[in-house]
C-alpha positions as CSV (number, residue, x, y, z in Angstrom):
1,X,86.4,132.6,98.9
2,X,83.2,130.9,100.4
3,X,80.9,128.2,98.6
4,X,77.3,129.0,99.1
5,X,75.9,127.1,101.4
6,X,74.3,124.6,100.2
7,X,70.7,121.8,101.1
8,X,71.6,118.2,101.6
9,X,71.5,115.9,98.5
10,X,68.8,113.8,98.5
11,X,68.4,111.0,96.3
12,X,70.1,107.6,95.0
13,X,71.3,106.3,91.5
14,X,69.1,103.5,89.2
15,X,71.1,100.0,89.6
16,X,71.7,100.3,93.5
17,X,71.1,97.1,95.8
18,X,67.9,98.6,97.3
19,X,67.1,98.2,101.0
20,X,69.4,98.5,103.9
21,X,70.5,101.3,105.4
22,X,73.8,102.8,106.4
23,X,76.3,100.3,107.4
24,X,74.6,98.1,105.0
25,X,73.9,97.8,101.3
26,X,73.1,101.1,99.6
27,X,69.5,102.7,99.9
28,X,67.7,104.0,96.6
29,X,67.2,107.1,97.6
30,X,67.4,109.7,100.6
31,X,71.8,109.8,101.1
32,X,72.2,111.8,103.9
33,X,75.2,114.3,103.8
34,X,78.3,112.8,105.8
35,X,76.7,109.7,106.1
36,X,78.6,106.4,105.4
37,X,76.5,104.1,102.7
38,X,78.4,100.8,101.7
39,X,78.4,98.2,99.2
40,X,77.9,94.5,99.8
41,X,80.5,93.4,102.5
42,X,81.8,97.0,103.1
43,X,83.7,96.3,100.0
44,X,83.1,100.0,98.8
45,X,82.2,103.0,101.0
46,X,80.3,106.2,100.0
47,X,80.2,109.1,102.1
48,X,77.6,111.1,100.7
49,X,77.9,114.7,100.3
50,X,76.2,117.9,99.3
51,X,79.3,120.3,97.8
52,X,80.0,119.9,93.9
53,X,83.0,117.8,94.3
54,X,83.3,114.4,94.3
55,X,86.7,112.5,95.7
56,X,87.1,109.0,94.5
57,X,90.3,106.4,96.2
58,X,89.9,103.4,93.9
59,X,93.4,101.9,95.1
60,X,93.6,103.0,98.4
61,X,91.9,99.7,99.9
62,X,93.9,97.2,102.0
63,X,91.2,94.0,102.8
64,X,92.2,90.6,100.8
65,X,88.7,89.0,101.3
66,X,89.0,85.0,100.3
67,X,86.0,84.9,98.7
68,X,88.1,86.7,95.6
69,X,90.6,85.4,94.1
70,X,93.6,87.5,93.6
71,X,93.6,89.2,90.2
72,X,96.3,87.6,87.4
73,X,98.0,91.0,86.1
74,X,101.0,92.9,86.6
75,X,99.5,96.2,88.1
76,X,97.9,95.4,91.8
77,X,100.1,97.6,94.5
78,X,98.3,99.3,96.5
79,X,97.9,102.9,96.2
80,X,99.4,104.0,100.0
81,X,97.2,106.1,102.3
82,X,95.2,107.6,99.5
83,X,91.8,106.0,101.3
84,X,93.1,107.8,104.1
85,X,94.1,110.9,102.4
86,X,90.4,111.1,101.3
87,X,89.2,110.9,104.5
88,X,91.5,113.7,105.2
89,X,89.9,116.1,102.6
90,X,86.4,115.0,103.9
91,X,87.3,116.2,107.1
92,X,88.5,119.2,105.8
93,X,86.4,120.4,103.6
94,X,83.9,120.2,106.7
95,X,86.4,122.5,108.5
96,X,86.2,124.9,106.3
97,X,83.1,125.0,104.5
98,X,80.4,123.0,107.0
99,X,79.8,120.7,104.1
100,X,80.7,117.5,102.6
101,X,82.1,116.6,99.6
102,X,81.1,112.9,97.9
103,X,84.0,110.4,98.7
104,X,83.5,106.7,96.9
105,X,86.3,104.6,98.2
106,X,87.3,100.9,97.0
107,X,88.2,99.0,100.5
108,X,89.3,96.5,98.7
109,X,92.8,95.8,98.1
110,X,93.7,96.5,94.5
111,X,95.1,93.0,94.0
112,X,91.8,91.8,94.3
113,X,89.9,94.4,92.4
114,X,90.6,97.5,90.5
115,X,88.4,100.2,90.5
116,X,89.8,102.1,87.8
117,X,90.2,99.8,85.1
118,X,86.9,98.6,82.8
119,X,85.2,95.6,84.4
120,X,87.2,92.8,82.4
121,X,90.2,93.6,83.6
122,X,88.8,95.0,87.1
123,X,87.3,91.5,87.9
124,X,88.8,89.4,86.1
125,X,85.3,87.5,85.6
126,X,84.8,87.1,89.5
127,X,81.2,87.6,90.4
128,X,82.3,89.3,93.4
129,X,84.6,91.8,93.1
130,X,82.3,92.6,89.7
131,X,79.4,93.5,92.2
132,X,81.6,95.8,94.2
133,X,82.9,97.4,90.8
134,X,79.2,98.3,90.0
135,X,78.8,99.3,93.6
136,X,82.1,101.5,93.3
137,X,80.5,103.7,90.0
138,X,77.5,103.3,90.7
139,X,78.4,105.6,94.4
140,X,79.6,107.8,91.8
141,X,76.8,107.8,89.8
142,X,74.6,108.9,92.6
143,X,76.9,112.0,93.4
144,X,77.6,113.4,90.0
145,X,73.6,113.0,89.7
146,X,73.1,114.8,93.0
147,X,75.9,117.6,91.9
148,X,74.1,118.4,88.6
149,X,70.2,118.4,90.0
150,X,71.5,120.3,93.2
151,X,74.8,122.7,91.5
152,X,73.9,122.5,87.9
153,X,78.1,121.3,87.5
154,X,81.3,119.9,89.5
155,X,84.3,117.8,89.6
156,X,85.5,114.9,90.5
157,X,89.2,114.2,91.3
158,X,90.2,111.0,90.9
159,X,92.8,110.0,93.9
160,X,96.1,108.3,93.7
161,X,99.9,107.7,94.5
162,X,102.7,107.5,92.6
163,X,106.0,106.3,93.2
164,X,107.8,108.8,90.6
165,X,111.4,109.9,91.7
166,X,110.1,113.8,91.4
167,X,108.4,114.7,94.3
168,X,105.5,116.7,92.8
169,X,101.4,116.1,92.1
170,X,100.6,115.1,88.6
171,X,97.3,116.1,87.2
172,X,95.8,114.3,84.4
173,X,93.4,115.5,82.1
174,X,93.9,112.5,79.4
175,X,96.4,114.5,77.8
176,X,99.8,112.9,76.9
177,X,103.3,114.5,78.4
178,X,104.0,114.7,74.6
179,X,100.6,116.9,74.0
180,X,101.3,119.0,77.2
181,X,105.0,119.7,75.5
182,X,102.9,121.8,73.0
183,X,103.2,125.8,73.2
184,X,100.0,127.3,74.2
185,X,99.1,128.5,70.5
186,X,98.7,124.9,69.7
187,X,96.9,123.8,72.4
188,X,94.4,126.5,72.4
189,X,92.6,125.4,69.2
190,X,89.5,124.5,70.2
191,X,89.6,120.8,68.6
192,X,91.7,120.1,71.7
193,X,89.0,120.9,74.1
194,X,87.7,117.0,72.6
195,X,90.2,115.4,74.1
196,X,90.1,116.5,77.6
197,X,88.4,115.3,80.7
198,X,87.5,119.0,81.7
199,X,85.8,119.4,78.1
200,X,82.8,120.8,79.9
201,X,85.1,123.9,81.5
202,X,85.4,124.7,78.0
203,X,81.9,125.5,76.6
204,X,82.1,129.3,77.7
205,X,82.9,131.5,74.8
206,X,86.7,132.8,75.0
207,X,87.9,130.2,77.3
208,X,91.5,128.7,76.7
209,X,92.6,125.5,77.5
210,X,96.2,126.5,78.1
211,X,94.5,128.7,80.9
212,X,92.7,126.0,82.7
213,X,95.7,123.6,82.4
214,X,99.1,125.9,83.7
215,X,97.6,129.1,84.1
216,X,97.0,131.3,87.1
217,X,93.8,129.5,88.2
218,X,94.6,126.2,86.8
219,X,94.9,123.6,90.0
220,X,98.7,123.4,88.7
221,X,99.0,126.5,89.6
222,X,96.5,127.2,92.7
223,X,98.5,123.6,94.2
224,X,102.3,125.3,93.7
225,X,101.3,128.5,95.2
226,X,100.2,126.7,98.5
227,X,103.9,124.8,98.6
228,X,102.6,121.4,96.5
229,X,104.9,121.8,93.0
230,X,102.5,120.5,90.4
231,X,102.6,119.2,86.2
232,X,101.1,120.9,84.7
233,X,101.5,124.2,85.7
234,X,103.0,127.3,84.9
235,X,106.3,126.7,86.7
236,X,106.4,122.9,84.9
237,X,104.4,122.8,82.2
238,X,104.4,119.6,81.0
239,X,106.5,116.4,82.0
240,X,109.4,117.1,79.6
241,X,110.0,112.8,79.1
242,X,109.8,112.6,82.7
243,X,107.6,109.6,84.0
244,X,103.5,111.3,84.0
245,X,100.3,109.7,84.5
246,X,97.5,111.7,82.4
247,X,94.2,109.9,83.9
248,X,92.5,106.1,83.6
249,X,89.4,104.9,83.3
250,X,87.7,106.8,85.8
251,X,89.0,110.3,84.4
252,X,87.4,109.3,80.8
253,X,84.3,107.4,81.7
254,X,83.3,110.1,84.9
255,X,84.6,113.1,83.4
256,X,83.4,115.4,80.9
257,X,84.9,114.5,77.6
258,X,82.2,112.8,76.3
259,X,79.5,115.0,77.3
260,X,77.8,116.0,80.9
261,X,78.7,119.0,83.4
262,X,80.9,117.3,85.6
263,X,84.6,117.5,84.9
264,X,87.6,115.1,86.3
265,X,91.3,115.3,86.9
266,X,93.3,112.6,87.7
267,X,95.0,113.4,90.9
268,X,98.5,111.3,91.5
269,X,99.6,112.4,94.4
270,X,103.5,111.8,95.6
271,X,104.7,110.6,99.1
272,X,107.1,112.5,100.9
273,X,105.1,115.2,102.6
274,X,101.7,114.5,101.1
275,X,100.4,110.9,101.7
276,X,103.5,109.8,104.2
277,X,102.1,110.8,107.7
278,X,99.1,112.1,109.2
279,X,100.1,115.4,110.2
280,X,101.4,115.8,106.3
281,X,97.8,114.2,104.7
282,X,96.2,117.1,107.1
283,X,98.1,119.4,105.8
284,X,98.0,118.7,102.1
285,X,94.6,118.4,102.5
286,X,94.1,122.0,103.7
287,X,95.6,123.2,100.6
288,X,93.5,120.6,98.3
289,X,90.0,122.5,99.9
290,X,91.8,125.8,99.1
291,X,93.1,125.3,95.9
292,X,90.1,123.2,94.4
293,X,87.1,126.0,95.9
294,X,89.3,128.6,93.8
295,X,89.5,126.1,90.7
296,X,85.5,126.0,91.6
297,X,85.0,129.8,91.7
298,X,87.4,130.5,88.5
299,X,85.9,127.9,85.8
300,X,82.5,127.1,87.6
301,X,81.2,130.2,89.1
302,X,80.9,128.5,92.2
303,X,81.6,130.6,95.4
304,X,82.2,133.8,95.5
């Protein structure tokens, strides 16, 4: 399946720093497709892109700057090699397709800040690390804005790593392992399109959600066939009390639930063979292009 080809995006997002150019503080307007853009200090990075997907890494960041203080919670490991696994699916999305996807990556360590958490908790009150928080969804901002005036829709997956014992992906769509234990009678009622991040996948007449979660062309599915098991899908449907993450604070506040054509998944990607190596990040990121330009085609009409 090819994606059309598609113009450059063009344009910026309201609340940006404003002058500079790349290598420095964000511009207004005018990203340039595989350009880098950054954030005060090269705190966050954009690379600007003109496909309908959007890749955001918001633990995958290793610097410790002094000027923030480290953050007083439990939850600040570092997510590892998921900035460098999105570089990875940059690169080969560009292989395949001649285009770029958006990428918004937090290059700072998560210690310091966290990028998927609401600003409270992110900054902990530092003025700092608040500014690259904005920075970080603002980036975002931009590219869903570019997606919807350029593609009309798109999605954004939301990058991470686990540390599970199972060796699999886990793809949340803010729906609890519990829910996901449902049969797909119950899930297909069409109150429980509400709750999901892909709520937007929904609005065609006859769609079910059991079908875009675990079936044939759900990413579950389209991962497991290209070797990367995957919950849900139709071989594990849902985590059966096994440890799950079902999407943060980036899946509900960039995603479709709440309105807007721009769906997000929660991607939690394990180690061994995916995030461990180079030649493994390569790889899996082959099959990410693949499998998400089908999820694209199937649910979006995107491609052909």
């Amino acid at each position: 399946m090819a994606l059309p080809l598609l113009a450059g995006c063009g344009g910026g997002a309201a609340g940006l720093p404003t002058g500079g150019q790349p290598g420095g503080t964000p511009p207004p307007t005018g990203y340039v497709a595989g350009q880098s853009y950054f954030g005060r200090n090269q705190y966050v990075e954009y690379i600007a892109g003109d496909l309908p997907v959007i890749v955001t890494a918001p633990h995958g960041g290793s610097l410790r700057p002094a000027e923030i203080p480290d953050r007083a919670v439990a939850d600040t490991l570092r997510d590892a090699n998921t900035q460098e696994l999105a570089r990875a699916i940059d690169t080969a999305f560009v292989v395949a397709t001649g285009h770029h996807p958006h990428v918004v990556m937090c290059r700072v360590h998560r210690v310091k800040l966290d990028c998927n958490r609401e600003l409270a908790v992110a900054a902990m009150g530092d003025p700092e690390a608040a500014q690259a928080w904005n920075e970080f969804h603002s980036f975002i901002a931009a590219a869903k804005a570019a997606i919807v005036r350029e593609q009309g829709s798109g999605l954004l997956i939301d990058l991470h790593g686990h540390g599970h014992t199972l060796q699999r992906l886990e793809l949340g769509y803010l729906l609890s392992g519990a829910a996901l234990g449902n049969p797909d009678s119950v899930l297909d009622r069409p109150e429980w399109f509400d709750s999901v991040s892909v709520r937007a996948l929904g609005a065609t007449p006859g769609r079910r959600l059991s079908a875009i979660l675990r079936g044939p062309s759900s990413l579950g599915d389209l991962f497991a066939g290209r070797g990367y098991p995957a919950v849900p899908s139709g071989p594990d449907p849902a985590p059966a009390g096994t440890p799950y993450f079902n999407g943060g604070y980036n899946t509900v506040t960039h995603g479709s639930r709440t309105g807007g054509s721009v769906s997000a998944v929660q991607l939690e990607a394990n180690f061994s063979n995916v995030r461990d190596t180079p030649g493994a990040r390569a790889a899996f990121a082959g099959a990410f292009v693949g499998a998400v330009r089908s999820f694209l085609g199937a649910w979006l009409g995107l491609g052909t």
